[in-house]
C-alpha positions as CSV (number, residue, x, y, z in Angstrom):
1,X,128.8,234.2,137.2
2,X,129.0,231.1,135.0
3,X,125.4,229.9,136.0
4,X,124.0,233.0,138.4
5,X,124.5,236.0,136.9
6,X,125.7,235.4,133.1
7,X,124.2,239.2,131.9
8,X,127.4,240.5,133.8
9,X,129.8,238.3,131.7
10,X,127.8,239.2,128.5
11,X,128.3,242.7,129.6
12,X,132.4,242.3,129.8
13,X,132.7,240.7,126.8
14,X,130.7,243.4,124.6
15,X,133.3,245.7,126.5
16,X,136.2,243.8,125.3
17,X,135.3,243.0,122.2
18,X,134.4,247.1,121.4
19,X,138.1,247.6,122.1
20,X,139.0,245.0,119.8
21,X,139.7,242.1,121.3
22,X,139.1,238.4,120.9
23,X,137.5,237.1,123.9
24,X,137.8,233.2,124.7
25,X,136.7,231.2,128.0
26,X,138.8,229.0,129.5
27,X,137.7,225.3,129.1
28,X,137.7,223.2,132.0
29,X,138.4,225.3,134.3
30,X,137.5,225.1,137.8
31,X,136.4,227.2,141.2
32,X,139.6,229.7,142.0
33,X,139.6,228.0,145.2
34,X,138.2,231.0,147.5
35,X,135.6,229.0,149.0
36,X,137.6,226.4,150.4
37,X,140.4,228.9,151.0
38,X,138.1,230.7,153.2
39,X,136.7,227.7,155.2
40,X,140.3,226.5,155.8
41,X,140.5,223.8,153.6
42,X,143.9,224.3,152.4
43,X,144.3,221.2,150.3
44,X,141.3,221.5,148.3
45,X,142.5,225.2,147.6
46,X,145.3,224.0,146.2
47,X,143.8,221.3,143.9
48,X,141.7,223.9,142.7
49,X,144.5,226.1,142.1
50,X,146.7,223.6,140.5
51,X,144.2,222.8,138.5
52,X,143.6,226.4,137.1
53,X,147.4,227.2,136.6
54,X,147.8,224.2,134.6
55,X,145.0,225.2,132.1
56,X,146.4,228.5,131.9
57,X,149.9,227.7,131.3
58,X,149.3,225.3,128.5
59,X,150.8,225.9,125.2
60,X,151.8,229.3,123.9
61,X,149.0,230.9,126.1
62,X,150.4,234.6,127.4
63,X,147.7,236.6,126.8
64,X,145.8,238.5,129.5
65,X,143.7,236.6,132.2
66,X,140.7,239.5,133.0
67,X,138.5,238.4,136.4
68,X,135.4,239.9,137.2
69,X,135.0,239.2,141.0
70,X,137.7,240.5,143.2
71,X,137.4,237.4,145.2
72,X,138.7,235.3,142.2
73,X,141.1,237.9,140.8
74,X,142.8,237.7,144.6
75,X,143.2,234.2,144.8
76,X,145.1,234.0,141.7
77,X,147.5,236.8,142.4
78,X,148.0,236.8,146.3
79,X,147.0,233.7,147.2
80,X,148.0,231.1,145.2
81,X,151.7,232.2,145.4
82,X,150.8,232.1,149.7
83,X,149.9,228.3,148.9
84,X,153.6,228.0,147.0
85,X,151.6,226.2,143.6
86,X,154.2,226.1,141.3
87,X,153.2,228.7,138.1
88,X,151.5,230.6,140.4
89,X,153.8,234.0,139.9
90,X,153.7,233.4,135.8
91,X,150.0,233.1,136.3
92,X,149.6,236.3,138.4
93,X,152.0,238.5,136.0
94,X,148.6,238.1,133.6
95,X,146.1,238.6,135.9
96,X,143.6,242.0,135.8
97,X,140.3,242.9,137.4
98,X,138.0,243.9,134.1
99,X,138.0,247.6,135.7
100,X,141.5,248.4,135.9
101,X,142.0,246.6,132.5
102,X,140.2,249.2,130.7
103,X,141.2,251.5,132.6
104,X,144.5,251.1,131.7
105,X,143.4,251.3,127.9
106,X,141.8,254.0,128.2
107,X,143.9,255.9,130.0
108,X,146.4,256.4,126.9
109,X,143.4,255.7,124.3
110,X,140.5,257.5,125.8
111,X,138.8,257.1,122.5
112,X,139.4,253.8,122.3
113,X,135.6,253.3,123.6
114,X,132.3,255.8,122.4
115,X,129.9,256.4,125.2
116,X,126.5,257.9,125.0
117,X,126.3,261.6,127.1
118,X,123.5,260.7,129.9
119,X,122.9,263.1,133.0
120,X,122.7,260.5,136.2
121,X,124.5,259.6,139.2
122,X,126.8,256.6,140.1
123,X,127.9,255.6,143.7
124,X,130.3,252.8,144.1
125,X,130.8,250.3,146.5
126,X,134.4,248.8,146.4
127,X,134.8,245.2,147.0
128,X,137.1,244.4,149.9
129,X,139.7,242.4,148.2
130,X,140.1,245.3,145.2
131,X,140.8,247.8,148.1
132,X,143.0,245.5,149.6
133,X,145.3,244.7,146.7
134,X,144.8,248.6,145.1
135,X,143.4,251.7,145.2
136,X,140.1,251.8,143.9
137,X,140.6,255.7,143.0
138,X,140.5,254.3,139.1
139,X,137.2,252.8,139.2
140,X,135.8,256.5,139.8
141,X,138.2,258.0,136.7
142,X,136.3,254.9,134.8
143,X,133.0,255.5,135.6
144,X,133.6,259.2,135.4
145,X,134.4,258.9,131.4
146,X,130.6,258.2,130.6
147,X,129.9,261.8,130.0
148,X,127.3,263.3,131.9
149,X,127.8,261.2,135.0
150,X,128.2,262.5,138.1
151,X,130.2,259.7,140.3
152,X,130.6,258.9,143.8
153,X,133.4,256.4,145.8
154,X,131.4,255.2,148.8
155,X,133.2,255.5,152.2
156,X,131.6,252.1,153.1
157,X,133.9,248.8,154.9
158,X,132.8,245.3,154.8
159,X,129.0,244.5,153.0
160,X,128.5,241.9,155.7
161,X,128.4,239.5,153.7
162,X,132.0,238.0,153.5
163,X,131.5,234.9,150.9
164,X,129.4,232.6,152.6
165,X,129.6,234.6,156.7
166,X,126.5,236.1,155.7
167,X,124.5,233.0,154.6
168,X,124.9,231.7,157.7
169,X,121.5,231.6,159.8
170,X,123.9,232.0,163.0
171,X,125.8,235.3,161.7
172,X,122.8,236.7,160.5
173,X,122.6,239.5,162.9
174,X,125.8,240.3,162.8
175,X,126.4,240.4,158.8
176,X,123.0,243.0,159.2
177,X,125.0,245.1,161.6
178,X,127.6,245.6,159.8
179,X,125.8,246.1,156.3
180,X,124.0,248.8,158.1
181,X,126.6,251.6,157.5
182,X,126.5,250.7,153.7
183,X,122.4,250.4,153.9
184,X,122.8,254.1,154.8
185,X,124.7,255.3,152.6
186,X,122.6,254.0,149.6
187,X,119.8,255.1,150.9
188,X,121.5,258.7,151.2
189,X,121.9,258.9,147.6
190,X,119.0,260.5,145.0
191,X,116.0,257.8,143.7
192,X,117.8,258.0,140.7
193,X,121.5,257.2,141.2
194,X,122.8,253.7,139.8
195,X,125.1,251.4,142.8
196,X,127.8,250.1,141.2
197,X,129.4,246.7,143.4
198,X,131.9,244.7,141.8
199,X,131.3,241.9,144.0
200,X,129.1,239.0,143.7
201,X,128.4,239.1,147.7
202,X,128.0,242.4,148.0
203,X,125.8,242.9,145.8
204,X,123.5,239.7,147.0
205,X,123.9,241.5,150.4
206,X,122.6,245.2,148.8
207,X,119.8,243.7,146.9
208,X,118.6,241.9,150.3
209,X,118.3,245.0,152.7
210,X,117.4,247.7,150.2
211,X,115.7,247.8,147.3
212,X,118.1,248.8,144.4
213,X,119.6,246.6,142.2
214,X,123.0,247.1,142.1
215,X,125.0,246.8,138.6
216,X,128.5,245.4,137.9
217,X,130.8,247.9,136.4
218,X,130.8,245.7,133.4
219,X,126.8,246.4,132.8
220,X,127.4,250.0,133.3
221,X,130.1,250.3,130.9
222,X,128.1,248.2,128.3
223,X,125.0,250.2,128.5
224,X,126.6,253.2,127.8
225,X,128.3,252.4,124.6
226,X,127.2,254.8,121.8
């Protein structure tokens, strides 16, 4: 997101900083690890990840750690503590996906945030590590506070995608197959509806067999601000 898709970072912080709060980026830091995590490569995983807790746990710093891929968000509250990295349970107590973040705040100040009223559809696709750790019942009550939208939870499993599965020219086929449930079920919804996918994969994987351009929640929630 640093380099790829910045707009969705922008997005987060005009979010944030319409509730009020100070946003700062963490200097230095590095991958969360997932890539080498998922490849096997344990030890690089955890230098990563070392690496990361260190930053976060210098000086007085306790204030909330927000993540806008799922991937990320996972590795620094599951599985960090699975590779024993000392800090790693301090770390995670101030972890949040951006969604259920302001969720949260909005769920005891739902005025905290002014939304423009705007008749449309949303369908979402859930990333497989936010089902995993939660139940992604709260991005809908999110989504659902932008008056005038109508907003769907997509039954859908796996993108096909799975970090870098999908990029392989060998599992091609396969990661097609088993976007193909997903496929149809965007291309079920109107012309109009906007796909919301919280994950960087998945939505690289939507964009690449149909033709909508899915949004991060993030962008939705920003465009909607009155």
């Amino acid at each position: 997101m640093r380099y790829h898709e910045p707009h969705i970072g922008i997005a987060a912080v005009t979010v944030l900083e319409a509730l009020g709060f100070e946003v700062s980026l963490l200097k230095d830091r590095r991958c969360c690890g997932r890539p080498a995590f998922s490849q096997g490569n344990l030890d690089e995983a955890a230098r990563l990840g070392r690496k990361n807790i260190e930053l976060l746990s210098a000086g007085d710093a306790s204030g909330p750690v927000l993540f806008l891929e799922p991937s990320c968000y996972s590795m620094f509250i599951e599985d960090y503590r699975e590779l024993k990295l000392a800090g790693a349970g301090l770390i995670a107590d101030r972890c949040f996906l951006f969604e259920k973040f302001v969720e949260n705040i909005l769920s005891t100040e739902p005025d905290a945030l002014q939304f423009r009223e705007e008749q449309g559809e949303v369908a979402i696709h859930a990333h497989c590590h936010a089902k995993a750790l939660m139940k992604p019942g709260f991005m809908v009550t999110l989504a659902g506070r932008l008056p005038g939208r109508k907003v769907t939870l997509l039954d859908t499993g796996c993108c096909g995608m799975a970090g870098a599965f999908g990029a392989l020219e060998s599992k091609y086929e396969l990661s097609r197959k088993v976007a193909a449930p997903l496929v149809e079920q965007i291309g079920a919804q109107s012309s109009g509806a906007t796909i919301v996918a919280s994950g960087t994969s998945c939505r690289h994987q939507i964009e690449h067999f149909t033709p909508v351009r899915p949004k991060h929640m993030a962008e939705l929630l920003a465009e909607a601000l009155a």
